[in-house]
N, C-alpha and C positions, 0 to 999 in steps of 0.2 A: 354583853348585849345591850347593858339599858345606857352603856354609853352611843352606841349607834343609832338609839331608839331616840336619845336625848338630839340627837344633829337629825335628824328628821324633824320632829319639832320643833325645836329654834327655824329651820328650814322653812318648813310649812307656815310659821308668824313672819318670819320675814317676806317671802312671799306674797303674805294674805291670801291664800289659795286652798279653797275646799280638796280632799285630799281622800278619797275611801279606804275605808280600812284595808280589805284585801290589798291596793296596789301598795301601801305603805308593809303590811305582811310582808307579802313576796317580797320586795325589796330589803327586808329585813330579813328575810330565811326564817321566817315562824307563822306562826297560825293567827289568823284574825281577833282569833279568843287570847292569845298569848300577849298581843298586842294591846288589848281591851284590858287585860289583868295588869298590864305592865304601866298604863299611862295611868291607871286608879280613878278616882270619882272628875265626876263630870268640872270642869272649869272652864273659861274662854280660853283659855292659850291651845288646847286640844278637842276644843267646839270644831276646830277647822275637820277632823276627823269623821267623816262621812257615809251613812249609809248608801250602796252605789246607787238604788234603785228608786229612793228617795231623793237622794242630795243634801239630805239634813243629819245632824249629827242624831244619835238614840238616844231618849230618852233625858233628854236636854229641858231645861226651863227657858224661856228667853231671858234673863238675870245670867244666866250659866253660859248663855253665847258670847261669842266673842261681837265688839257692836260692831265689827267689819264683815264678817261673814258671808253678808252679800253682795260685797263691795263691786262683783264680777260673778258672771254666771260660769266658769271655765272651774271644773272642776281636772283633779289629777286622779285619772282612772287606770294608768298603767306604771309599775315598777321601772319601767326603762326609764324614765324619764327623772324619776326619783335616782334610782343607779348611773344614771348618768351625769346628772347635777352636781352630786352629791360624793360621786365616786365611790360607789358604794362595794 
């Protein structure tokens, strides 16, 4: 699994594109918390990973962002699109 976990990541920085935890879950076949355990403490490379209702990563310092993070308002809210990309 944390190689699948790993090509979302690289993914989402190449990208530059905010990315919620749930839709990167689902696309992974795991739980939002399994996801949150699996990426470990806070750094920019997985700043991109986002609260949906906020848009902001939890619990983040801005030092811990990534400095692109705002680069676009277009956040990635649904699994298909990740499963799609990605061929997941």
């Amino acid at each position: 699994m944390q190689d699948k976990t790993s090509i979302v990541v690289d993914y989402i920085n190449e990208v530059k594109t905010r990315c919620t935890f749930n839709a990167a879950a689902k696309a992974l076949g795991i739980t939002p918390q399994a996801l949150k355990k699996q990426l470990g403490e806070p750094r920019p490379e997985i700043s991109w990973f986002v609260s949906p209702t906020s848009g902001e990563p939890m619990r983040y310092t801005d030092s811990q962002k990534h400095p692109e993070l705002y680069r676009t308002t277009r956040i990635i809210t649904s699994e298909k699109v990740l499963k799609r990309n990605l061929e997941l």
